[in-house]
N, C-alpha and C positions, 0 to 999 in steps of 0.2 A: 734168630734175627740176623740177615744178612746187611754188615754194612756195603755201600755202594760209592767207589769215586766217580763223579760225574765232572765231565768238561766241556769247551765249547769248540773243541775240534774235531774234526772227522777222523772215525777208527777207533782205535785202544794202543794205549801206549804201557807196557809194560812198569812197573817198579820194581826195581834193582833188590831193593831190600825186603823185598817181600814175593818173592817168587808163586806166581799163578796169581796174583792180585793185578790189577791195569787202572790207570784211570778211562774211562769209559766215555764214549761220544752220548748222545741221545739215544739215537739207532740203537746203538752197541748196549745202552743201558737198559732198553726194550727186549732185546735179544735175551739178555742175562737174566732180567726176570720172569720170562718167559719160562727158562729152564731152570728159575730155580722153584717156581710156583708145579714144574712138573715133576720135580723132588721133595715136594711137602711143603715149602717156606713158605708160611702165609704176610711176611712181615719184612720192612727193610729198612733201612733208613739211607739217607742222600747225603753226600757227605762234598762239596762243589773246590774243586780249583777251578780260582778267579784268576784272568786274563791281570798281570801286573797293572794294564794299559786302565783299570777297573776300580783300581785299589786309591783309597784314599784316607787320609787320618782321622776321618768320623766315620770309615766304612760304608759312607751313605748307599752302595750298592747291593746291602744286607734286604733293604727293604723293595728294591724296585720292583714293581709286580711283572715288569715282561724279563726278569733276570730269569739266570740260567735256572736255580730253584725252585721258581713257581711253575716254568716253563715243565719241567721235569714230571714236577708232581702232577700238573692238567695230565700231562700227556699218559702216565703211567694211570691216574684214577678213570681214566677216558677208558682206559683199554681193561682195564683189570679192576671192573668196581669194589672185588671184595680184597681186595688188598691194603693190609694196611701201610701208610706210610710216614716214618717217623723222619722228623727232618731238625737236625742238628741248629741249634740257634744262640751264636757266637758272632764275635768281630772279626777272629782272624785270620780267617780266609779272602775276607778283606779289607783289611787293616795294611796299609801301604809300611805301618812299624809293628804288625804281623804280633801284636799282641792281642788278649780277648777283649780288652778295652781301651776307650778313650785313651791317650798317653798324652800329657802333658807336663815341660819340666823332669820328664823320666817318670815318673810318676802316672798310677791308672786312676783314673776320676770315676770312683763307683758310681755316681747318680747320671750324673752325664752317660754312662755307658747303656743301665737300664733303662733311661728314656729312648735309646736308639734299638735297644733288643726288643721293646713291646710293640714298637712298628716294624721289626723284622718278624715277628710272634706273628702281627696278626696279617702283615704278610703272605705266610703260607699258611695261614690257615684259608684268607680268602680264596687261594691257590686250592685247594682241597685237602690237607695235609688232616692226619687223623690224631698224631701224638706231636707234640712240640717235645723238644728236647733242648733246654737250655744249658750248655758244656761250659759256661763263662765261667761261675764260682764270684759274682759278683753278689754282693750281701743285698739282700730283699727281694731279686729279681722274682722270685716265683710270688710273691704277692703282686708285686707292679703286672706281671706278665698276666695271670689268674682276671686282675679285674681291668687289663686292656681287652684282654678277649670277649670276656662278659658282659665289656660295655655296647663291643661291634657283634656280640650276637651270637659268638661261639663258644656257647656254653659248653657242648659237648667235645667240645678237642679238648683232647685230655692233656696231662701236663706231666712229662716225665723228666725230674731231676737228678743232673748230676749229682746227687748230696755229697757223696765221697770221693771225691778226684784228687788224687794225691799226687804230687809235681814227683812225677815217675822217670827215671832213665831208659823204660818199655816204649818211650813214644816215638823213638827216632824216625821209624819205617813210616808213622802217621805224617808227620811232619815233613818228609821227602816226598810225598806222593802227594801234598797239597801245598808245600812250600810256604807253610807254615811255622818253621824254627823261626822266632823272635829275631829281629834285627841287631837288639841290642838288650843286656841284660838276660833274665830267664823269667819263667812264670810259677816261682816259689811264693811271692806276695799276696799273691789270691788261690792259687794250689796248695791245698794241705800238706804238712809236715807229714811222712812218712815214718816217723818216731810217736806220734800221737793219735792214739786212736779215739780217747775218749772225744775231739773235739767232733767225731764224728755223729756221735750221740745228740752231740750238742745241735746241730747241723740240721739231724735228721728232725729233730721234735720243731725247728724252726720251718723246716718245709710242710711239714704235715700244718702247721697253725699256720700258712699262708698259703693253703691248698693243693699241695703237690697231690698225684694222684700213684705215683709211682717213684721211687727211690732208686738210683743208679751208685752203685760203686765200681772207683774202674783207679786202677789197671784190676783184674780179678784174682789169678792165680797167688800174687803178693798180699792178697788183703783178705784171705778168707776167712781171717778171725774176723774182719771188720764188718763182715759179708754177715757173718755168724752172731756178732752180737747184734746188729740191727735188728735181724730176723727174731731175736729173740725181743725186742723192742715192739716192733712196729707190727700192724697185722695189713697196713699198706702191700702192695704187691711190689717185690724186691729184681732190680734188673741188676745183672753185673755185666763188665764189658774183658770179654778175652782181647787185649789190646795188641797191637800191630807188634811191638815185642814179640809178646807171649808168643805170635802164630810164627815170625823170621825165628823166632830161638827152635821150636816143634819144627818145623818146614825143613832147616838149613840142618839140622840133625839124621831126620829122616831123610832127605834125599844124599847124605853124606854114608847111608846106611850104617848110622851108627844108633839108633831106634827103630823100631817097627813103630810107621805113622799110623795109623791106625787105631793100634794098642794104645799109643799113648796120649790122642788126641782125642778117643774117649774117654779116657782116664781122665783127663782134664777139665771134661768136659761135665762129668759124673763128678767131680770134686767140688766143680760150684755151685752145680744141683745141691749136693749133700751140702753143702754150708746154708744155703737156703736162697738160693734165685731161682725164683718163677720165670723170670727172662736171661737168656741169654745170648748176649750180641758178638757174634764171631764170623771171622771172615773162614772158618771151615765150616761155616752152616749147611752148604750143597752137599759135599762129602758126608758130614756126620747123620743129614739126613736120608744120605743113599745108605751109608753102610745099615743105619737104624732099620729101614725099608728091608734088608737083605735079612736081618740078623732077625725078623718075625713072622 
């Protein structure tokens, strides 16, 4: 699964911290999955920096149906019917205090937040989106989410949870490229401890009893015990996410040739396999699927 930064400017703008990564125009986003649908990737998801000028403290530009998101997904399901496309469903990318929810008092207002993610849900689903992906960590959202979509009629868009999102020091590079680092504060209050796995257990059996369709753990590389016991839980199909870290740490090694990239970014890639993910979401998806191509 290839993620994708999408913008509302003309070209590709490079990110500093993540070298061969850009955020991407339309055009440019077209282009890229063009060539990476000609390297195997059958799957992506959209990942948007919002214009400041966009941003508000209910995020209300989560839901606009002519926003850059939905814009995105017409355009790519328009050209490419059999692609699937997964699109990330949080506040803060447009959250003007660049947290995943409501803030109020300093303070996130969990219910207030999922009454605004079920009309960003259905959303892009109206848009054509194939997998919702809810990245908040806000408690119930995949129930509320489950039966806004069911009510407007899209039963079939599946629902894939972030179940395991651990407040990781791996996100820097994500965070730069979408300008997404919190204002104020950090996002340990609704992101998992890092020390605690069992609450992920816990987590996991709430998403399944409020319909998740798919389970996400992420950062990947740090959690593949976490990776490992779910799978040994759940018979749901399991995503993990190789995070913006993980690929600037692999990247900035290899191009310092102090690793063969290669070697080690399918070793990595083969590690989350082996713990037990059916999906995996990485931004060396092009690569790993050419070298795979090469090496059969």
């Amino acid at each position: 699964m290839l993620p994708l930064f999408v913008h509302d400017v003309d070209g590709k703008v490079p990110i500093e911290s993540m070298p061969g990564c850009f955020r991407l125009s339309l055009d440019e986003m077209m282009t890229e999955v063009a060539g990476a649908i000609s390297d195997g990737i059958r799957a992506i998801e959209i990942f948007p920096a919002i214009e400041d000028t966009l941003k508000t403290s209910l995020g209300e530009e989560c839901y606009n149906q002519e926003g850059l998101v939905p814009r995105a997904i017409q355009r790519l399901k328009t050209r490419f019917p059999d692609l699937t496309v997964v699109t990330d469903v949080a506040l803060d990318p447009y959250s003007s205090d660049r947290h995943y929810g409501v803030v109020k008092d300093g303070k996130i207002l969990n219910d207030e937040t999922v009454h605004i993610l079920c009309k960003q849900a259905v959303c892009h689903a109206r848009a054509g989106a194939d997998i919702i992906a809810p990245s908040d960590m806000m408690d119930g959202r995949i129930g509320a989410i489950r039966a806004a979509l069911d009510k407007e009629g899209f039963c079939d868009v599946l629902l894939l949870s972030y179940t395991a999102k651990y407040a990781s020091g791996f996100y820097g590079p994500f965070r730069e490229a979408l300008c997404s680092a919190p204002k104020f504060g950090n996002k340990k209050t609704y992101q998992m401890d890092p020390a605690n796995s069992r609450e992920a257990l816990r987590e996991a059996d709430l998403d399944e009893e409020e319909g998740a369709d798919i389970m996400m753990v992420k950062p990947a590389m740090p959690y593949l015990d976490v990776l490992s016991k779910l799978r040994g839980r759940s018979t749901l199909p399991l995503a993990a996410y190789q995070v913006s870290g993980e690929y600037a740490m692999l990247k900035a090694a290899s191009l310092r040739g102090w690793l063969d990239e290669k070697s080690v970014v399918m070793e990595s890639l083969l590690s989350i396999r082996r713990a037990g993910a059916d999906l995996i979401f990485t931004y060396f998806a092009r690569q790993a699927a050419r070298w795979l191509a090469e090496s059969s």
